[in-house]
Backbone as a printed PyTorch tensor [residue, N CA C, xyz], in Angstrom:
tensor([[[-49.5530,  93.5170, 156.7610],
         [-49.8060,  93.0790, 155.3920],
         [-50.4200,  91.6780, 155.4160]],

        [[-52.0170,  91.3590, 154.9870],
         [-52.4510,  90.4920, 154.7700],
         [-51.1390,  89.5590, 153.4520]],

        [[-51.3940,  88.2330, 153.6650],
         [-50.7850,  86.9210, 152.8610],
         [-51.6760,  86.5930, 151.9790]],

        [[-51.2790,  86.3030, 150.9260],
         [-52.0790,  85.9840, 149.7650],
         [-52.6190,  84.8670, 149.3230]],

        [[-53.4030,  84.3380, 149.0950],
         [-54.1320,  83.1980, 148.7560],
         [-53.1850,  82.4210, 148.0490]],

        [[-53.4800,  80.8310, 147.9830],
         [-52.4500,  80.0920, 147.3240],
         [-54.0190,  79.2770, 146.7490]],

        [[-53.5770,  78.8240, 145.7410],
         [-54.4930,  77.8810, 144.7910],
         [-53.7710,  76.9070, 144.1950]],

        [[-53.5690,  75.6760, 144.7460],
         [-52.1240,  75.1880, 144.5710],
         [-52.9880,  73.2440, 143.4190]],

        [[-52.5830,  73.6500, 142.1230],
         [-53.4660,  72.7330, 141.4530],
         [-51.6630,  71.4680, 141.4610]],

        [[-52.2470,  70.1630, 141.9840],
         [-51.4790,  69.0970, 141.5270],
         [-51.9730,  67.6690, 140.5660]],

        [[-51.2830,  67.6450, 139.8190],
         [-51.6590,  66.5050, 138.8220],
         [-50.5630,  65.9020, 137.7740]],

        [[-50.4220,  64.9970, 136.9380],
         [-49.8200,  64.3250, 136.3700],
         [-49.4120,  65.3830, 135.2550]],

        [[-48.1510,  65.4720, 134.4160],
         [-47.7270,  66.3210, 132.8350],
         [-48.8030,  65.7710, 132.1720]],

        [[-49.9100,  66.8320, 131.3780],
         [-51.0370,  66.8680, 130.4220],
         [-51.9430,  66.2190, 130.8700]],

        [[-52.1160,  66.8780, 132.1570],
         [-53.4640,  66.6500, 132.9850],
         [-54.3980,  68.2010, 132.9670]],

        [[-54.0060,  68.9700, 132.7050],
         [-54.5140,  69.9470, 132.2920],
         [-54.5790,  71.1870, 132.9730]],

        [[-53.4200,  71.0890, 134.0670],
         [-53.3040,  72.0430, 134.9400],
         [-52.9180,  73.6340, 134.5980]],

        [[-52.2790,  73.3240, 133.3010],
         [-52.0490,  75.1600, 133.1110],
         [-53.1360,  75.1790, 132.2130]],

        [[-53.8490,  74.8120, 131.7880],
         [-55.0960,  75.2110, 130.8740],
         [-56.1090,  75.8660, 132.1640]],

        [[-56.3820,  75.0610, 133.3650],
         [-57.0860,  75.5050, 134.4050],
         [-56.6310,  76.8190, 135.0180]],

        [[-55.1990,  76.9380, 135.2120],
         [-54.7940,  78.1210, 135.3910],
         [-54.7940,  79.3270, 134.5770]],

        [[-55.2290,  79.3330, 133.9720],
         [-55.5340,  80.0490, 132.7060],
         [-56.7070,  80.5120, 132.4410]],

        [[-57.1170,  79.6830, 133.1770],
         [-58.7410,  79.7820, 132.6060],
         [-59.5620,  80.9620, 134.2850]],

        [[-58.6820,  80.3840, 135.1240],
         [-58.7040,  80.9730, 136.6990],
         [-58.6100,  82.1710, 136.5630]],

        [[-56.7630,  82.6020, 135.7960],
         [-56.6220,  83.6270, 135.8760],
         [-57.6290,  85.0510, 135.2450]],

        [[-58.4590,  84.3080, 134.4600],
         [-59.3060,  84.9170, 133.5370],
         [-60.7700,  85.2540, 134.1650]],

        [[-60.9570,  83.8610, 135.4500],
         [-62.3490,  84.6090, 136.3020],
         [-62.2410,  85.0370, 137.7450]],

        [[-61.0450,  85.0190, 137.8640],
         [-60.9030,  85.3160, 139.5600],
         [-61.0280,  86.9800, 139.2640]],

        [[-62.3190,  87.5200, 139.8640],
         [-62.0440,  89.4480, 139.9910],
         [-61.8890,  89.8000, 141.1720]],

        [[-61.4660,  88.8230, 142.4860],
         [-61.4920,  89.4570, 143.5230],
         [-59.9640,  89.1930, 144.4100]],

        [[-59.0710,  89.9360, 143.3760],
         [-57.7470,  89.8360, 143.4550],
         [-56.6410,  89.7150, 142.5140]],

        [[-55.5650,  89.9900, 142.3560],
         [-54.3410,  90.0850, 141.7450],
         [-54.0000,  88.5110, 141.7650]],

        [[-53.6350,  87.7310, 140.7080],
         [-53.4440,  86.0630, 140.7840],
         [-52.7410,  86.3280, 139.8980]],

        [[-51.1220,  85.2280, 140.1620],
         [-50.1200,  85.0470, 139.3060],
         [-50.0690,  83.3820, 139.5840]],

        [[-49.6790,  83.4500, 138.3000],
         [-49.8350,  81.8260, 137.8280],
         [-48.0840,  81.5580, 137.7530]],

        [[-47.9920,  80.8630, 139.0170],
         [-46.5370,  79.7900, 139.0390],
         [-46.2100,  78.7790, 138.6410]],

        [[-45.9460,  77.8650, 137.6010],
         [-45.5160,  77.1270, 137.5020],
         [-44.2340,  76.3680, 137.1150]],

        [[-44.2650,  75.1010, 137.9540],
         [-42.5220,  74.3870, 137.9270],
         [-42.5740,  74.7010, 136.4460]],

        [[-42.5570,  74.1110, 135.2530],
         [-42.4770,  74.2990, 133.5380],
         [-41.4700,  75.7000, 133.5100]],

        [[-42.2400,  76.6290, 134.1830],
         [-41.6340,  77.5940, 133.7990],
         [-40.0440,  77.7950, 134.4070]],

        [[-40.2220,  77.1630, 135.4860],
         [-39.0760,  77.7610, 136.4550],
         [-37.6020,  76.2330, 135.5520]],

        [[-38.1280,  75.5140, 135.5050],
         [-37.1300,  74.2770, 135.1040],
         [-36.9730,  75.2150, 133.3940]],

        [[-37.7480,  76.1500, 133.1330],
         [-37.1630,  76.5780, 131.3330],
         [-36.3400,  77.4260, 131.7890]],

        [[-36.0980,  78.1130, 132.7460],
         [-35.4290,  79.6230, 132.9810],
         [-33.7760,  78.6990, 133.1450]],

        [[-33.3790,  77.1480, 133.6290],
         [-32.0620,  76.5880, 133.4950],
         [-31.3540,  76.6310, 132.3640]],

        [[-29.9180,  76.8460, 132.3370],
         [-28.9360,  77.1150, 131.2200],
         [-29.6700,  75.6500, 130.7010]],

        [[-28.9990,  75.7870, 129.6310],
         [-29.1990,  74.4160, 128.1570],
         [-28.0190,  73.5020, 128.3030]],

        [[-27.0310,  73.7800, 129.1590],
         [-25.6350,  72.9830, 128.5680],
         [-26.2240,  71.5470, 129.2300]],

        [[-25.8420,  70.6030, 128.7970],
         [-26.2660,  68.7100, 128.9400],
         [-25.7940,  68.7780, 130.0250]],

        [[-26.5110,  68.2080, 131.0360],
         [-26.0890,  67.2800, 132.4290],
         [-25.6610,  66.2990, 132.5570]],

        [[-24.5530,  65.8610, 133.3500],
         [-25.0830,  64.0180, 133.3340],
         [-25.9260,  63.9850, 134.3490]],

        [[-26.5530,  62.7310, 134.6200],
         [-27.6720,  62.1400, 135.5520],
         [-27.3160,  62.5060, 137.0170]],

        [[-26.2290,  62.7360, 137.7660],
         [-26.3490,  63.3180, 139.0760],
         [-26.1750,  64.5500, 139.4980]],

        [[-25.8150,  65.0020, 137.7830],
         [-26.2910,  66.6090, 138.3210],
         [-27.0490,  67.0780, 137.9020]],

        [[-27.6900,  66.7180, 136.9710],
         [-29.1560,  66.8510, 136.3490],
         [-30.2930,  67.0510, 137.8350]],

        [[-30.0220,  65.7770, 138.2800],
         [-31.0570,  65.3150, 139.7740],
         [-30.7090,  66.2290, 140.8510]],

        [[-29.7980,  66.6880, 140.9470],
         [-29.1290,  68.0810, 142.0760],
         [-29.9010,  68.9370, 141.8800]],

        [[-29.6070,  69.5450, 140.3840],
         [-30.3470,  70.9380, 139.5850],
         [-31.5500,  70.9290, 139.8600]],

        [[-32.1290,  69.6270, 139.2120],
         [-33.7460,  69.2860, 139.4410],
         [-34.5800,  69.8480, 141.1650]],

        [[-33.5700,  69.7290, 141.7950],
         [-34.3820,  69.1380, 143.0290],
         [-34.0000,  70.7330, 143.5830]],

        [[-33.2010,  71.3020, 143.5760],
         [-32.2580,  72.9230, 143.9530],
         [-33.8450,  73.7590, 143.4000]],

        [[-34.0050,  73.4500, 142.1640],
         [-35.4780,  74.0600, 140.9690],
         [-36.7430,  74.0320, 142.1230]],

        [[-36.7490,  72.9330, 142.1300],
         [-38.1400,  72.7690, 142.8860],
         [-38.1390,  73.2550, 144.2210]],

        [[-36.8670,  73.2570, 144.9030],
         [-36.9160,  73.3530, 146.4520],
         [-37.2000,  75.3780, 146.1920]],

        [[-36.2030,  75.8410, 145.1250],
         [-36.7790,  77.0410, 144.9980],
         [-38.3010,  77.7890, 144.5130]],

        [[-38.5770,  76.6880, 143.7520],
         [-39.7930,  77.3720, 143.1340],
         [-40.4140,  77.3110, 144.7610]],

        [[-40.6060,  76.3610, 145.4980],
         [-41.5420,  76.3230, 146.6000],
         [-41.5600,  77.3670, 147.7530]],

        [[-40.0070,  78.0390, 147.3660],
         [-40.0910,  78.8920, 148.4220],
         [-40.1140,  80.0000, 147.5790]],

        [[-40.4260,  80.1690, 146.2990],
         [-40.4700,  81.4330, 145.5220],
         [-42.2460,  81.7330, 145.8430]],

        [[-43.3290,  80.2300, 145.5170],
         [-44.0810,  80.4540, 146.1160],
         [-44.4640,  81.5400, 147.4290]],

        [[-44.1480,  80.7480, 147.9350],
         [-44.2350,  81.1470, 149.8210],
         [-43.9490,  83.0820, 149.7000]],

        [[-42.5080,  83.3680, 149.0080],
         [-42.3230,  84.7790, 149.1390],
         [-43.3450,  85.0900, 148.5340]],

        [[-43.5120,  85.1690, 147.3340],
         [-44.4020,  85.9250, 146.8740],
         [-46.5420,  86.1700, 147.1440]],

        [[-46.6320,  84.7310, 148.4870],
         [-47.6840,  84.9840, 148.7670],
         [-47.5100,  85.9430, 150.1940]],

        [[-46.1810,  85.7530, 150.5790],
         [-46.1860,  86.3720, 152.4200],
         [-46.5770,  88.0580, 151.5910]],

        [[-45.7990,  88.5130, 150.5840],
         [-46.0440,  89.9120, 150.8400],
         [-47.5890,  90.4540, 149.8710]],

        [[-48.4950,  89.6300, 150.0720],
         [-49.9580,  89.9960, 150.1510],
         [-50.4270,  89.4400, 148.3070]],

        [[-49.2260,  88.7100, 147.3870],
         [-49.8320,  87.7480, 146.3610],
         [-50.7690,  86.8860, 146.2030]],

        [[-51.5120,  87.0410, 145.8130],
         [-52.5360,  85.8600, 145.3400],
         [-51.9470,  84.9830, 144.2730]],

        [[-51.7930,  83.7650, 144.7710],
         [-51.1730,  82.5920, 143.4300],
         [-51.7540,  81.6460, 142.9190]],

        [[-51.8500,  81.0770, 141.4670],
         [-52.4200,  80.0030, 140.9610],
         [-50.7020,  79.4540, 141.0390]],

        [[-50.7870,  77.9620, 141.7620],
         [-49.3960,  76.8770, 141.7840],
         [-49.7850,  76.3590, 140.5710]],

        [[-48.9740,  75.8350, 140.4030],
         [-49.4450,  74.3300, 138.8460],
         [-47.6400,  73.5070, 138.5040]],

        [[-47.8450,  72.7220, 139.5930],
         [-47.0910,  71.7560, 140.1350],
         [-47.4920,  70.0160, 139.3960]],

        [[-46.7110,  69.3900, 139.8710],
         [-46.3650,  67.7920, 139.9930],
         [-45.5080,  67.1810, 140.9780]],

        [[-46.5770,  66.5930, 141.9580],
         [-46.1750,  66.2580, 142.9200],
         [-45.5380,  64.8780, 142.6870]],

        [[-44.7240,  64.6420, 142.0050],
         [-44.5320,  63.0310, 141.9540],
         [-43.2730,  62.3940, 143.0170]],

        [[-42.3780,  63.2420, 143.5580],
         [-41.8590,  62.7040, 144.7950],
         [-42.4300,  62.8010, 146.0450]],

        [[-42.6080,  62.0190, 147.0210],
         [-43.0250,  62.4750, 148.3310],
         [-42.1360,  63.2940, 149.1110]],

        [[-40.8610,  63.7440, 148.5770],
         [-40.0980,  65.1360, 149.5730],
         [-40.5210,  66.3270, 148.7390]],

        [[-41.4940,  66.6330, 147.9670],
         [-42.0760,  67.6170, 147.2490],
         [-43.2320,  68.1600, 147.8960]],

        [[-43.7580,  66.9830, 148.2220],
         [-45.4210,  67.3650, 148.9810],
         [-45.1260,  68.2170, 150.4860]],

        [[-43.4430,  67.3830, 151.2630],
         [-43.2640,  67.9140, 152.2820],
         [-42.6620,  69.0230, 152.5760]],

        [[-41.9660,  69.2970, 151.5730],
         [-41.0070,  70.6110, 151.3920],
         [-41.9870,  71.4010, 151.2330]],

        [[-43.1720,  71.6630, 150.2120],
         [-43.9850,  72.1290, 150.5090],
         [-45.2100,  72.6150, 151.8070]],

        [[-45.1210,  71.4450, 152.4120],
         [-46.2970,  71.1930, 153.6280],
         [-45.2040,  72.2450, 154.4270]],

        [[-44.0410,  71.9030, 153.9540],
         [-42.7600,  72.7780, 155.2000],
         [-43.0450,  74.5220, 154.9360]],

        [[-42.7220,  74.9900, 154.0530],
         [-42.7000,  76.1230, 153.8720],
         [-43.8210,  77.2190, 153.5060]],

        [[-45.1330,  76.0910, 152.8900],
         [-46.3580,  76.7610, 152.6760],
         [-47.6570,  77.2640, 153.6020]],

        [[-47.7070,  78.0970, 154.1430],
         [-48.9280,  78.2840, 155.5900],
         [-50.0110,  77.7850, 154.7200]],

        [[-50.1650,  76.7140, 155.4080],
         [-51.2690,  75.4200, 154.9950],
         [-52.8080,  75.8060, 155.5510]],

        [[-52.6960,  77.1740, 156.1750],
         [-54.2450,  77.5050, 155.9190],
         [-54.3690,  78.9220, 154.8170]],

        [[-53.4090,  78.9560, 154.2600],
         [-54.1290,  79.8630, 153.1460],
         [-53.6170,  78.8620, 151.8680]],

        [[-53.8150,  77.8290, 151.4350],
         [-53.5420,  76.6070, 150.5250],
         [-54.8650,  75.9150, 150.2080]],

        [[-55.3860,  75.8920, 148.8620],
         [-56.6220,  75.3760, 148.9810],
         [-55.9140,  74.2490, 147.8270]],

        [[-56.0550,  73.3490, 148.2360],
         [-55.1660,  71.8080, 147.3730],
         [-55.9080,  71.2980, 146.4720]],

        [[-55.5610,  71.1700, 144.8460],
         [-56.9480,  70.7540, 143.8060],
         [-55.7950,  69.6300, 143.5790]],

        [[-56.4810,  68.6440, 143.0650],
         [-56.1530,  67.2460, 142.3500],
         [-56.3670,  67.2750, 141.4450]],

        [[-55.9500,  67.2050, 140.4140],
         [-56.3540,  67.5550, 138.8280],
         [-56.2790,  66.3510, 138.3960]],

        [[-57.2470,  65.3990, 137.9530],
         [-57.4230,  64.2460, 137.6730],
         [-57.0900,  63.9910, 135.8850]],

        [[-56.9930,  62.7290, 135.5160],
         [-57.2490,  62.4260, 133.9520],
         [-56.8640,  61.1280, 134.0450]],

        [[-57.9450,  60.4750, 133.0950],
         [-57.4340,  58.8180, 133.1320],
         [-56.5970,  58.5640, 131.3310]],

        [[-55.6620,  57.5660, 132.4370],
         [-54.3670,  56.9220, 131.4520],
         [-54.4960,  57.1420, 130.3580]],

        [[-55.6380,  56.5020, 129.4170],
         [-55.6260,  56.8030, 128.2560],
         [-55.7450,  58.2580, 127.6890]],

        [[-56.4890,  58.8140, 128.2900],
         [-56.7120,  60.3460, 127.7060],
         [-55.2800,  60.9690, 127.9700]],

        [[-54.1110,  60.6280, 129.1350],
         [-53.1490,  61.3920, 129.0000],
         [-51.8120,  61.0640, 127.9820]],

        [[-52.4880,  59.3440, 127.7490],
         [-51.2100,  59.4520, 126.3470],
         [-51.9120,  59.7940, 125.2680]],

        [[-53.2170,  60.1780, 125.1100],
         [-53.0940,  60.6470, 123.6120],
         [-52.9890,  62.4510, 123.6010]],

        [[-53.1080,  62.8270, 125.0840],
         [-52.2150,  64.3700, 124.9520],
         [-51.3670,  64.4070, 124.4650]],

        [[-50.5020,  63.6980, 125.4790],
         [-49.0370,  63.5700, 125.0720],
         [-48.6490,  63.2470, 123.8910]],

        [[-49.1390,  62.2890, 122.9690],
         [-49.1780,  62.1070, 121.0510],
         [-49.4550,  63.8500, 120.8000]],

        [[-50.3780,  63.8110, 120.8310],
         [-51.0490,  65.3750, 120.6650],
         [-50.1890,  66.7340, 120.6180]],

        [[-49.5620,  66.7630, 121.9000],
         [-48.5140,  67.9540, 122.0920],
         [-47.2420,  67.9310, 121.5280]],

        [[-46.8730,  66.4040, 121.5950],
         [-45.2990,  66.6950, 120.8970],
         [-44.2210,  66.7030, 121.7880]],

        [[-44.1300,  67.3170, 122.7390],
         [-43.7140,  68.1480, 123.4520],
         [-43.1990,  67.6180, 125.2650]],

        [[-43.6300,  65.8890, 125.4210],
         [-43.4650,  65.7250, 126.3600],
         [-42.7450,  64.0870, 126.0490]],

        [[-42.0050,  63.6400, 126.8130],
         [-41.8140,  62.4890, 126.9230],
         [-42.8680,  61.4190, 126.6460]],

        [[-42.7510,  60.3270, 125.6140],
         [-43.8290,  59.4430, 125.8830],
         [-44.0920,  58.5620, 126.8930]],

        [[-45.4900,  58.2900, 128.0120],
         [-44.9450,  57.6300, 129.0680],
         [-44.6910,  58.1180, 130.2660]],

        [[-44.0830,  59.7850, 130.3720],
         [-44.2080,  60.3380, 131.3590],
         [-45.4010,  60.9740, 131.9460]],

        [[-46.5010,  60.8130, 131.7550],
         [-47.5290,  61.0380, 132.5760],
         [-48.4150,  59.8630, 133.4250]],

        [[-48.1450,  58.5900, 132.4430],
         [-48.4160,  57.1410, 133.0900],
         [-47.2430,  57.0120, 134.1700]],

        [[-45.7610,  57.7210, 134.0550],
         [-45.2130,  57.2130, 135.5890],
         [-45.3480,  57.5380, 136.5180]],

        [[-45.7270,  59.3940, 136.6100],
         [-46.0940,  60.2520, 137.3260],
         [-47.5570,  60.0350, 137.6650]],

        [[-48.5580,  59.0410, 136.8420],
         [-50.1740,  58.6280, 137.6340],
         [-50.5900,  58.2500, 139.1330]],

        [[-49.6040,  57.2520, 139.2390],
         [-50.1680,  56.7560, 140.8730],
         [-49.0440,  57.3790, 141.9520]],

        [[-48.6530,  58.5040, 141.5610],
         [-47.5310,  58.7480, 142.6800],
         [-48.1520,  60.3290, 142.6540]],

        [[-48.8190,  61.0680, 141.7590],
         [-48.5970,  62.2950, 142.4270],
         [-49.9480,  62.9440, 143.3080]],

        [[-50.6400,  61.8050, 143.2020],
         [-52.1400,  61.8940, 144.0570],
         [-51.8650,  60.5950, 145.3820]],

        [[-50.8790,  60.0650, 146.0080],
         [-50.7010,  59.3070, 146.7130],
         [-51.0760,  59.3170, 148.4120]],

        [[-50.9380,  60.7570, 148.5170],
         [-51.1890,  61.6970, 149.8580],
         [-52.9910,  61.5110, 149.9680]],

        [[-53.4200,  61.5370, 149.0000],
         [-54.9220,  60.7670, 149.1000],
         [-55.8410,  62.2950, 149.5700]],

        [[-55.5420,  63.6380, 149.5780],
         [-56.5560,  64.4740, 150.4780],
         [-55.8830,  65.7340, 149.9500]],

        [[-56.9820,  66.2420, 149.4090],
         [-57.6780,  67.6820, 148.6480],
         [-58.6780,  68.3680, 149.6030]],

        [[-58.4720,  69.5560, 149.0050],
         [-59.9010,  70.0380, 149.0040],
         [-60.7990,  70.3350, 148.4280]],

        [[-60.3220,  69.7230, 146.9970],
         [-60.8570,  69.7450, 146.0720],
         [-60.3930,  68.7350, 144.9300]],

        [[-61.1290,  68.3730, 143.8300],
         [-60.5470,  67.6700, 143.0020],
         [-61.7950,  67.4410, 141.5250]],

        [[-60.9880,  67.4680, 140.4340],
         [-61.6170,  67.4940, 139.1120],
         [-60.9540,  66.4940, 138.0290]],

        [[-61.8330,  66.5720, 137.3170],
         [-61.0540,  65.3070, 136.1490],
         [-61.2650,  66.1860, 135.1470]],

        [[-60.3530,  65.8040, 133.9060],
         [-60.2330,  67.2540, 132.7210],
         [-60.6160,  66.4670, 131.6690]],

        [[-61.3020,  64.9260, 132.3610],
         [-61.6780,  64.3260, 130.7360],
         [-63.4020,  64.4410, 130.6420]],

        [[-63.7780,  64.9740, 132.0360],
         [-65.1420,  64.8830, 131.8670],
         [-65.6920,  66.8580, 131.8450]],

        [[-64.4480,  67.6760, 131.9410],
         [-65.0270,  68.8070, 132.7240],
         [-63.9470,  69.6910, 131.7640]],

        [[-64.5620,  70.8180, 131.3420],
         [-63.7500,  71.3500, 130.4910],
         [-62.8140,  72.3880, 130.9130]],

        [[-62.0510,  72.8850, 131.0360],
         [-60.6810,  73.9820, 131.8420],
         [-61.7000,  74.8080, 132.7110]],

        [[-62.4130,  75.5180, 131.9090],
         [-63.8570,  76.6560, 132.4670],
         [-64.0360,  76.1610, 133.5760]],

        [[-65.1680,  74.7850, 133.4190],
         [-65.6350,  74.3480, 134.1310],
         [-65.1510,  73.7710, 135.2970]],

        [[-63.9120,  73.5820, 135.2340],
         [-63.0510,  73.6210, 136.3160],
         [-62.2440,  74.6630, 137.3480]],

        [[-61.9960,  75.5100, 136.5270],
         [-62.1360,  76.7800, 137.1270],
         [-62.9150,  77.1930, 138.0970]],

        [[-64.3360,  77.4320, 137.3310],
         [-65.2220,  78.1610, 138.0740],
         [-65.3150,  77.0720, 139.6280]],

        [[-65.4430,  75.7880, 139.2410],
         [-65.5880,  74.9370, 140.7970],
         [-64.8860,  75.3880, 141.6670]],

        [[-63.4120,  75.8060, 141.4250],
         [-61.9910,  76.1180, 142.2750],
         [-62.9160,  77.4210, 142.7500]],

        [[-63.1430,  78.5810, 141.7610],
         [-63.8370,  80.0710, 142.3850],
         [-64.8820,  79.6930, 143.2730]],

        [[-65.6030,  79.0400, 142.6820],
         [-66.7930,  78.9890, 144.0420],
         [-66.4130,  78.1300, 145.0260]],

        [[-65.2120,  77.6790, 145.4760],
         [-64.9750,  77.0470, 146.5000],
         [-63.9080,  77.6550, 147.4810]],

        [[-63.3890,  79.0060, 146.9040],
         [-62.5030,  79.8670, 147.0810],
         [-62.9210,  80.3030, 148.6970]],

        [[-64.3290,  81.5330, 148.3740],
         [-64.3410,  81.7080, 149.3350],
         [-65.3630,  80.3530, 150.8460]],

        [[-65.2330,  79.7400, 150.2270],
         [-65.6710,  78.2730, 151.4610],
         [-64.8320,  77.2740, 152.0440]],

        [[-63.3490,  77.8210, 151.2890],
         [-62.6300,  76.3520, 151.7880],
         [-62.5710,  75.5110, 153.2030]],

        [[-62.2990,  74.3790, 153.1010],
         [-62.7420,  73.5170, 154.2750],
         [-61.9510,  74.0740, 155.2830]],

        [[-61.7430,  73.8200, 156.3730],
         [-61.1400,  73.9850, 157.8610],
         [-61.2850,  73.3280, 158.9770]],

        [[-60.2120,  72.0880, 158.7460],
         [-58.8890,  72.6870, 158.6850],
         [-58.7370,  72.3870, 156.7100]],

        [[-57.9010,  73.1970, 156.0570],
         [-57.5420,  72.8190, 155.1340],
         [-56.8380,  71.7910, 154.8430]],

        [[-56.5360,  70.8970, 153.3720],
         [-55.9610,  69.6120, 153.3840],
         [-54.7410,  69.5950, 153.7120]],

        [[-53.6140,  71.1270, 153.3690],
         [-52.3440,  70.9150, 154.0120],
         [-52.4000,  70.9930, 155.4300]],

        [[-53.7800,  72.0150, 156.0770],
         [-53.6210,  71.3290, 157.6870],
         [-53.4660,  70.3470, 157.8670]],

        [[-54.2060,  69.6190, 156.9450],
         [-54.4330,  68.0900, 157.6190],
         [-53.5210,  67.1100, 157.2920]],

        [[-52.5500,  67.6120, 155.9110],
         [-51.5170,  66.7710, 155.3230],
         [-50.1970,  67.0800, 156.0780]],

        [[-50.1300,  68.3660, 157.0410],
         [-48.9750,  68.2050, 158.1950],
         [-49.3130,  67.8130, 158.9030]],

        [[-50.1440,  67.9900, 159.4770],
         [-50.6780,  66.9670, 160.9610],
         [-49.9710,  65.6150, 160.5610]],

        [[-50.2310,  64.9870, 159.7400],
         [-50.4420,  63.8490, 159.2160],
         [-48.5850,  63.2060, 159.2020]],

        [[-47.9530,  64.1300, 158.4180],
         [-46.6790,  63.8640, 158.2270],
         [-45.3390,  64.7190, 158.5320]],

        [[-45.9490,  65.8320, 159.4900],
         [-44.5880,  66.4600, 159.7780],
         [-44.8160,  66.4790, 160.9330]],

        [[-43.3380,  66.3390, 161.6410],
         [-42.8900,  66.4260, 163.2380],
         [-43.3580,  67.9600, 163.8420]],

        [[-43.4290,  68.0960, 165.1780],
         [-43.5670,  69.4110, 165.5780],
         [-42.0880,  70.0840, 165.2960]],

        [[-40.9750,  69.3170, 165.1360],
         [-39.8650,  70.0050, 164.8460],
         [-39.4550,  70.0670, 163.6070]],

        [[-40.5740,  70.0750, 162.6030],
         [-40.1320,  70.2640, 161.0240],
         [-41.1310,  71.3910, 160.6920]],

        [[-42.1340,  72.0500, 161.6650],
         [-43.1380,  72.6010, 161.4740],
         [-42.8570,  74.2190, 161.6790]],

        [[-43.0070,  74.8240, 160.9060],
         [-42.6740,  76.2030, 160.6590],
         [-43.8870,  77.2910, 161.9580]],

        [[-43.6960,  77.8710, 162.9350],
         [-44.5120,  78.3030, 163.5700],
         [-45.5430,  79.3190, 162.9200]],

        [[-46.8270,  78.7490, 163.3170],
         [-48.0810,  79.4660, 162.6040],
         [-49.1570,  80.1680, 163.7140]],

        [[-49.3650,  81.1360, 163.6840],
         [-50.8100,  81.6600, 164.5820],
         [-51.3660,  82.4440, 163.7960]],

        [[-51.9190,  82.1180, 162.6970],
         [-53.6510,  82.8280, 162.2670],
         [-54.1390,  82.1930, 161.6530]],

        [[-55.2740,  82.8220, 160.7680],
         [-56.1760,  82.3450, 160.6540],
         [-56.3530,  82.4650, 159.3900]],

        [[-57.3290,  81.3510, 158.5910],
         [-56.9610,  80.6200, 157.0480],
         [-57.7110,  82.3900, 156.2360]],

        [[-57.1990,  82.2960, 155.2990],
         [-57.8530,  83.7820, 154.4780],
         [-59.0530,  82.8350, 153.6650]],

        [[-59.3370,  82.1590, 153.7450],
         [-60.2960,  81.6910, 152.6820],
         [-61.5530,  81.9820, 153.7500]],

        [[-62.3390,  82.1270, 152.7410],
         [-63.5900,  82.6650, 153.9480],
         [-64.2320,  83.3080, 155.4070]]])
């Protein structure tokens, strides 16, 4: 059983990442694509109030699962749109840990400061402020294989860049190059094949 493509978009809350996924899911025809995102998986938690250290337990239990909910559902031959926020650095690695980093094509979903607080006015719906804290931390790893800004480029148009870069992605890919970079040979999950992108 071929492994399924990962399309793994990271960027700041109302940077425009599920609009892109959306817009993906609508032109990709050369495959089955399910759109994952943390949002969804942090709504599926009971409602009862946390305090602050178990809130941060829950939080982190969420994410460590979504990443490996990822992973299952690409090993048995899924194609996935991610739509993440990388704003801790044990997120990027837990990931780099469990994700085969040559079928991972890594987008940066860009937007400058101002355009993301007047989303955030806009939606309602998010903390004010939380996308200016999450700015310089969740692009920190510095290396894509791609990357777009959503104030100059419209969801579409972002899309289609991700499709036509689908089948070309670079090699080694950026999570090749973002474990090389930061994981031990003894944190490294054993890999022998070869990237599905092109």
């Amino acid at each position: 059983m071929t492994s399924g493509r990962i399309i793994f978009l990271n960027g700041t809350s109302s940077s425009g990442k599920s609009s892109i996924a959306r817009e993906l899911l609508d032109i990709l025809d050369d495959g089955v694509f399910f759109h994952l995102a943390v949002d969804s998986f942090n709504a599926m938690r009971s409602k009862r109030e946390l305090g602050t250290e178990e809130l941060d337990a829950a939080l982190r239990r969420t994410r460590r699962g979504f990443h490996r909910s990822i992973a299952a559902m690409a090993e048995v031959g899924n194609d996935i749109v991610v739509d993440h926020v990388l704003s801790e650095p044990w997120r990027l690695l837990d990931c780099l840990t469990v994700l085969p980093p040559e079928d991972v094509l890594f987008v940066g979903v860009h937007c400058p400061l101002d355009e993301l607080a007047r989303r955030e006015l806009v939606r309602g719906d998010r903390r004010p402020g939380l996308a200016a804290h999450q700015h310089d931390l969740v692009h920190a790893h510095g290396d894509y294989d791609l990357e777009c800004d959503t104030s100059t480029a419209s969801p579409r148009e972002c899309a289609q860049r991700i499709k036509e870069l689908l089948p070309h992605c670079p090699n080694p890919t950026a999570f090749t190059r973002l474990r090389r970079r930061h994981l031990t040979d003894s944190q490294e999950p054993p890999t022998a094949k070869h990237s599905l992108f092109g």
